[in-house]
Every structure is written in structure tokens, then in C-alpha cells.
C-alpha positions as CSV (number, residue, x, y, z in Angstrom):
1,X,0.0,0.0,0.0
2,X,1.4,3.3,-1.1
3,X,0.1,6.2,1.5
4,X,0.3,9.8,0.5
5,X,3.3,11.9,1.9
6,X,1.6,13.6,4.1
7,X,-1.2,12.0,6.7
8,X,-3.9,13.9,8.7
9,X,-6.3,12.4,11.3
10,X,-10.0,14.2,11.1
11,X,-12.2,15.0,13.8
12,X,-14.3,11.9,13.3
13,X,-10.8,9.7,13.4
14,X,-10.5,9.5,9.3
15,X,-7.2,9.3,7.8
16,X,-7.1,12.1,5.2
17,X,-4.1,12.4,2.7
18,X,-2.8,15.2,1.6
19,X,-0.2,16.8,-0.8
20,X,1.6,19.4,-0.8
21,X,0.5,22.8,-3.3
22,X,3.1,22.7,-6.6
23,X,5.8,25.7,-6.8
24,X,4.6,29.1,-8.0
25,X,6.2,28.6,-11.6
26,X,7.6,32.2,-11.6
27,X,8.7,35.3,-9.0
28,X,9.0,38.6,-10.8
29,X,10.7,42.0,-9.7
30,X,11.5,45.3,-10.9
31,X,15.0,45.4,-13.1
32,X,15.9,48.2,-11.2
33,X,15.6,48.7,-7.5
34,X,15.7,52.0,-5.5
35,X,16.8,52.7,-2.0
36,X,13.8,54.8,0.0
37,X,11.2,53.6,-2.9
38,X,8.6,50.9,-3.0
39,X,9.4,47.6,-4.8
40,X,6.6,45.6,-6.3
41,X,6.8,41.2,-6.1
42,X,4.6,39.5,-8.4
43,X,4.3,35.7,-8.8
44,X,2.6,32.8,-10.9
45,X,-0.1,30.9,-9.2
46,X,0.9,27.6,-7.3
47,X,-1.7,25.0,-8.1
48,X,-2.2,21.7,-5.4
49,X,-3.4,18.4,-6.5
50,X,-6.1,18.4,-3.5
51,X,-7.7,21.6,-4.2
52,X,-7.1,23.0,-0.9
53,X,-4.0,26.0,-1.9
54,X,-4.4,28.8,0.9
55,X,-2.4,31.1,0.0
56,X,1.7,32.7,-0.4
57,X,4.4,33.7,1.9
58,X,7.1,36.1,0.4
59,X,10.7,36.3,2.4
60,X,13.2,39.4,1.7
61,X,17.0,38.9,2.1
62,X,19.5,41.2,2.1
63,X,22.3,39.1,2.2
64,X,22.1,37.1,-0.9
65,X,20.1,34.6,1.3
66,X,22.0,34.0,3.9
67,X,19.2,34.6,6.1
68,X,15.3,35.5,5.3
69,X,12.4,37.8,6.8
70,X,9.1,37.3,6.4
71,X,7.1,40.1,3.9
72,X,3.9,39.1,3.3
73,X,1.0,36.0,3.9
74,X,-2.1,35.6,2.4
75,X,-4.1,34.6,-1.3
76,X,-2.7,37.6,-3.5
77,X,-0.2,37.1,-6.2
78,X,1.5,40.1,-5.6
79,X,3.0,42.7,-2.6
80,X,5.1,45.7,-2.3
81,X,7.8,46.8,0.4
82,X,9.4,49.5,0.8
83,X,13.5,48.6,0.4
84,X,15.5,50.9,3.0
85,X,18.0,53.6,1.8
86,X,21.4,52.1,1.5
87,X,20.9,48.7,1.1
88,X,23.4,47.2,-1.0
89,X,21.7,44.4,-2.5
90,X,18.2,42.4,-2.7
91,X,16.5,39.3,-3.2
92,X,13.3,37.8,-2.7
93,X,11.0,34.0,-2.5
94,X,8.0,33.1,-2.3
95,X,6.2,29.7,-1.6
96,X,2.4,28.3,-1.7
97,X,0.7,26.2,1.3
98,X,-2.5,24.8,1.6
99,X,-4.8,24.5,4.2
100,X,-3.1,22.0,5.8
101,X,0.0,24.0,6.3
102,X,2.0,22.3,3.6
103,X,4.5,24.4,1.8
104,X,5.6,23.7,-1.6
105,X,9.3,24.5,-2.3
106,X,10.7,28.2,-3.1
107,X,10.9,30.6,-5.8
108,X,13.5,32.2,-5.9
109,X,14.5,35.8,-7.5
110,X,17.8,37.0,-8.3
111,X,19.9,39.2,-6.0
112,X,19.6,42.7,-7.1
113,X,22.0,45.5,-6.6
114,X,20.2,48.2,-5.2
115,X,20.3,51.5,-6.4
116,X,20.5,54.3,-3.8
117,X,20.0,57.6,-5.3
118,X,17.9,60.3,-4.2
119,X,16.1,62.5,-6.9
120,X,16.7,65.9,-7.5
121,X,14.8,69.1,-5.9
122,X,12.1,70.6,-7.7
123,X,13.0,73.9,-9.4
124,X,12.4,76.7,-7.0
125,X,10.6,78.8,-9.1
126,X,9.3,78.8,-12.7
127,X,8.1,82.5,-14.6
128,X,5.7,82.8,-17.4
129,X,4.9,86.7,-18.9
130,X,1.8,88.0,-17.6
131,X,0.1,88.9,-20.7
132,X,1.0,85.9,-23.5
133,X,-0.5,86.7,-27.0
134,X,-2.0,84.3,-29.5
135,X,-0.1,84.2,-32.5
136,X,3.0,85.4,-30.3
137,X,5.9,83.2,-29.2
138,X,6.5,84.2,-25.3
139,X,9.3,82.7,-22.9
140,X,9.4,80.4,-19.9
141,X,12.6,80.0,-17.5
142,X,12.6,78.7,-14.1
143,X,15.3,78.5,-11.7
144,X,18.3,75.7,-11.2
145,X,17.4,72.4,-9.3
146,X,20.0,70.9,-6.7
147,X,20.8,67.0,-6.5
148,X,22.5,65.8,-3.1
149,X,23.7,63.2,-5.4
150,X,25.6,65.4,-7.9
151,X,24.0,64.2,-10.7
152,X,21.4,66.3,-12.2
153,X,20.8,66.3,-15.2
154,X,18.1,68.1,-17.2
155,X,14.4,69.2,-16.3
156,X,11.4,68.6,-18.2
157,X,8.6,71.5,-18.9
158,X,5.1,70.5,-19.7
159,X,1.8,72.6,-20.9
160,X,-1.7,72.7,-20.0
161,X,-4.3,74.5,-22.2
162,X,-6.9,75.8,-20.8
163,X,-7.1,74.7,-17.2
164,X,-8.0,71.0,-18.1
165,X,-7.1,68.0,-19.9
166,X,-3.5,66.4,-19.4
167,X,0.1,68.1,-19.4
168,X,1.8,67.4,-22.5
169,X,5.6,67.7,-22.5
170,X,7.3,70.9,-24.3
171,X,10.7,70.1,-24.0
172,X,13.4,68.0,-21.9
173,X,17.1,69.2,-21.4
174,X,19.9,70.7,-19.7
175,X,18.7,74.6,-20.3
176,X,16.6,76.9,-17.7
177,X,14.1,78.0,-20.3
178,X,12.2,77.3,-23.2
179,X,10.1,79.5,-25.8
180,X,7.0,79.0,-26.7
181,X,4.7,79.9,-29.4
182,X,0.5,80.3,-28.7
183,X,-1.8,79.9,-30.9
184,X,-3.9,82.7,-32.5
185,X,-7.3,82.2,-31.1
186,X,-7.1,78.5,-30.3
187,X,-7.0,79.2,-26.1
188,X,-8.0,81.4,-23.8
189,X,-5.3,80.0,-21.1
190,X,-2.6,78.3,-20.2
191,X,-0.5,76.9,-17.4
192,X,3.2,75.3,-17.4
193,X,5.0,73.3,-15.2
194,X,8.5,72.2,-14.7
195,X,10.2,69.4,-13.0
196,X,13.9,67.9,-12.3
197,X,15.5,64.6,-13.6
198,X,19.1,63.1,-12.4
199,X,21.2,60.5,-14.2
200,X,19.5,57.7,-12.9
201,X,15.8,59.3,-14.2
202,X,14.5,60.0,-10.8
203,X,12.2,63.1,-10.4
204,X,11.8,65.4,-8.4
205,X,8.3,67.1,-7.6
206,X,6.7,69.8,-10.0
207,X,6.7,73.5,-9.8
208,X,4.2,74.8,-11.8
209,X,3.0,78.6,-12.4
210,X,-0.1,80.7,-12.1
211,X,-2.7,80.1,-14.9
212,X,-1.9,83.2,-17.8
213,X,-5.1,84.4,-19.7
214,X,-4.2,84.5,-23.5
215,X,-4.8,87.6,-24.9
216,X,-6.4,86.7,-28.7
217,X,-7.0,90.6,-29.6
218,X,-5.5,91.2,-33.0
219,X,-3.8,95.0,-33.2
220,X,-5.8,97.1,-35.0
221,X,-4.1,98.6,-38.1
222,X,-3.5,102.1,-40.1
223,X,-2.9,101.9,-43.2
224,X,-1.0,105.1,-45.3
225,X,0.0,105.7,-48.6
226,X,2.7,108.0,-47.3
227,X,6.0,106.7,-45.2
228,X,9.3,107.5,-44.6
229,X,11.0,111.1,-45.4
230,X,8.6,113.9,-46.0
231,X,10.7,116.2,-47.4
232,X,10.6,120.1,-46.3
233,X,7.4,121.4,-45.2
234,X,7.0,124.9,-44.8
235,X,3.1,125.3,-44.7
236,X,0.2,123.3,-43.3
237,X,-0.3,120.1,-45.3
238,X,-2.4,117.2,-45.2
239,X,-1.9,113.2,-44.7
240,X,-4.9,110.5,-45.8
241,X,-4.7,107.2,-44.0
242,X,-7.2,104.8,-42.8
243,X,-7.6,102.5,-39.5
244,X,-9.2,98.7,-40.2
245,X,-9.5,96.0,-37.1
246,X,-10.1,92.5,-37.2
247,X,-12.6,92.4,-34.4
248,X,-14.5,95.5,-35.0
249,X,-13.6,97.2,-32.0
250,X,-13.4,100.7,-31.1
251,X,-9.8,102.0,-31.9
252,X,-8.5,105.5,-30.3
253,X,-6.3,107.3,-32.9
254,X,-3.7,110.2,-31.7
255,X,-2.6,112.9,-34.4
256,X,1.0,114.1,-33.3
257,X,3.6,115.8,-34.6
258,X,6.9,115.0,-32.1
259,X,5.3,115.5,-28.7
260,X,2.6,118.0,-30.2
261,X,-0.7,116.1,-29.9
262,X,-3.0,117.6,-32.8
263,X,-6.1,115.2,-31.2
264,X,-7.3,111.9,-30.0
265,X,-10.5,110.6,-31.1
266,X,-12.4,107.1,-32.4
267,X,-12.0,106.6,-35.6
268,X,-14.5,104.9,-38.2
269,X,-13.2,102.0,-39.4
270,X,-12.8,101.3,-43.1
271,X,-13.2,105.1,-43.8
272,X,-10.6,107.5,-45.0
273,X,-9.4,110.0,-42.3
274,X,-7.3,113.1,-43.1
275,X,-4.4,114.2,-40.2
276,X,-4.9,117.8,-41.0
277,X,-1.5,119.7,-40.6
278,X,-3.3,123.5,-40.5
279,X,-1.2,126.8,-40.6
280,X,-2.2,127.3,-37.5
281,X,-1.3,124.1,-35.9
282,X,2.2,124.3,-38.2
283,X,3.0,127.2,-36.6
284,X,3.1,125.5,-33.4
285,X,6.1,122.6,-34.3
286,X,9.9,123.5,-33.7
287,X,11.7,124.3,-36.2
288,X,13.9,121.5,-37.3
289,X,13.5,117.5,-37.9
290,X,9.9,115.9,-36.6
291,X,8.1,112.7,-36.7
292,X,4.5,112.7,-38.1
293,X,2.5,110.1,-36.1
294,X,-0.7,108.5,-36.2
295,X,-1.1,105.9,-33.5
């Protein structure tokens, strides 16, 4: 008679055989593990021929196995601990049991070097203009990152439009700013943000600036037959021009000659206006080189 390798007496004084659960097939860990950082353990299922598995137990060394500590017990197929700043290397096993208590064998991981590296600060401060155009290009810098490690290495900036919807990234580098362009009438805001990366890509928190409202105004425009030197004037004289603006909007005009203000008023958009240069007004300008404006 062959028995079972294992033998349990019931409450009612049957013999009940059991086997131990099969070896989880697999034991999976990051390829690169941080000092101060959670590590995630993820393993295969164990199966048992009796139907009774129970559950895992997971055992960290940190002596290439020389000795074990307990991590985690229960049903899931996965855990995550927390590996200690300046540990020097890693490993980890796991093993099913049933609800008899009988173990299967262990998997085993390999024995990871553990990186210790602490990530860079966040940039202390990051500046956007106050007022950014559409259609304009404006310019974002923020201020240097230290690493206690002395190995920073770049900094990534990232954009939001319009005060929802997911960052996207602008640029990544070594520089402390970044230009930008805005689109002409496509937002009506926008937000950046900037964080730190070291050699070993760990980053640092985000420092991120106030929301700036897009100005999408288009500059009204006067247009003028006559540019550059005048020539001589001595009498009163007269100069056409007219003022358009993309949005309609009231435009304020101002007449001058140098600092002479001949008059400010709102002009009618699409219709020809005259600066009127009077004797009387000509009188009034120095004698010498001026500049005609119309602003």
C-alpha cells in the first residue's frame, strides 16, 4: 500500500491524505531597484493536486540569502515593500501552502544591486509673462534644481491649455528656459510646469506657475499711402490714412507731430481719415526735424 506523503487524522478519526501545493512557476521583480522607494513582487499561481492552496508567503534577504524575513501572507499574487535607503543588494521568494499548512518549495529571484539615489529638488521657481498673445511666441525660464547626489541632469517643462485635460511635454534638457509659441485664437489659457530629472531618471516634484489668460486681440491697423521722409514742409499740409481692425472694436487714434498732440478721437473703421496739418497748428512745431504720427 502506497500512502500519500503527508497523513492527517480528522475530527471523526479519518485518515485524510494530503499533498503538498506545486511551486509558484515564476517570481518577478523590478530590473531596477531604489533605495527609500517601493518595490513591487509579483508571482505565478501555485496549483495543489487536493484543491485546498491557501495562500503565499514572500521572504526578503538582504544578504544574498543567507538569512530571510518574512514580507507578506495571504491569497494575493503580488506585494510591495518598501527597500531601505542604503541597502546594498536584494532578493526575494515566495512559496504556496494549503490549508493544511504544507508548503511547496521556493521561488526564488535573483539578487539585485540596489540603487541608492535620491532624486533631484524641484525647481524653486518657474516664470511665465503675464500677458501671453495668441499668435506670439512668449518665454518660460525657471530657476536651477540641486541634486544631493551630484547628478542632475536636465528638467522637463510641460503645458496645459486651458485649465484641463493632461500636461503634454514641451521640451526635456539641460537649459533653464524654453520658448514657446500660442496659438492665435485656439486658447484662452494656459499653465506650465517644470520638474527635475538626475542620471539615474528620478524626479523630483513639480513646480508649476499661475494660470496666464491668452490675450487673442488682433492690433488694429492704419494703413498710409505716405512713409518715410517727408521732405521740407514749410506750410500746413495734409496726410490720408485709414484705420481697419479685425474684431471691430473701437480703436482711439492720436494725431502728433513730435510731442505735439493735434487730437485723439475714435475713428471709423474702413473710412478714410485726413491728419490735417493747418497753418495754424504748423505754426506751433519746432523748427527743425519731426516725426508725423498717427497711432
Amino acid at each position: 500500500m502506497i500512502f500519500p506523503p503527508t497523513l492527517f487524522v480528522s475530527d471523526d478519526s479519518y485518515i485524510i491524505g494530503n499533498l503538498a501545493p506545486s511551486d509558484p512557476d515564476s517570481i518577478t521583480i523590478p530590473d531596477t531597484i531604489r533605495g527609500g522607494e517601493d518595490t513591487s513582487v509579483i508571482w505565478s499561481a501555485a496549483t495543489d493536486p487536493d484543491g485546498n492552496l491557501d495562500g503565499y508567503i514572500v521572504e526578503r534577504s538582504y544578504n544574498g540569502g543567507s538569512s530571510w524575513s518574512q514580507i507578506y501572507q495571504g491569497r494575493s499574487t503580488s506585494t510591495t515593500t518598501t527597500i531601505p535607503f542604503g541597502t546594498q543588494t536584494v532578493m526575494f521568494r515566495v512559496c504556496a501552502y494549503d490549508t493544511y499548512g504544507e508548503k511547496s518549495g521556493w521561488r526564488t529571484s535573483a539578487n539585485k544591486t540596489v540603487v541608492n539615489n535620491r532624486a533631484p529638488a524641484a525647481p524653486p521657481s518657474i516664470s511665465v509673462p503675464l500677458s501671453p498673445a495668441g499668435g506670439d511666441k512668449l518665454t518660460i525660464t525657471w530657476t536651477a534644481s540641486t541634486d544631493a547626489d551630484g547628478n542632475l541632469e536636465g528638467y522637463e517643462l510641460e503645458r496645459q491649455w486651458d485649465g484641463a485635460g493632461a500636461f503634454t511635454q514641451i521640451y526635456k534638457g539641460a537649459g533653464l528656459s524654453y520658448q514657446d509659441s500660442i496659438p492665435k485664437g485656439e486658447h484662452t489659457s494656459v499653465v506650465y510646469r517644470v520638474r527635475a530629472y538626475d542620471s539615474f531618471a528620478s524626479y523630483s516634484s513639480y513646480t508649476t506657475s499661475p494660470s496666464r489668460t491668452i490675450d487673442n486681440n488682433t492690433a488694429p491697423v492704419i494703413s498710409c499711402d505716405l512713409s518715410g521722409d517727408l521732405g521740407e514742409k514749410s506750410e500746413g499740409f495734409t496726410i490720408p490714412y485709414t484705420v481697419s481692425d479685425a474684431e471691430q472694436q473701437e480703436v482711439s487714434v492720436t494725431e502728433r507731430v513730435g510731442d505735439l498732440v493735434k487730437r485723439t478721437y475714435t475713428a471709423t473703421l474702413g473710412e478714410q481719415a485726413t491728419f490735417e496739418i493747418t497753418d495754424e497748428y504748423f505754426q506751433k512745431i519746432l523748427n527743425g526735424a519731426q516725426t508725423v504720427q498717427i497711432v
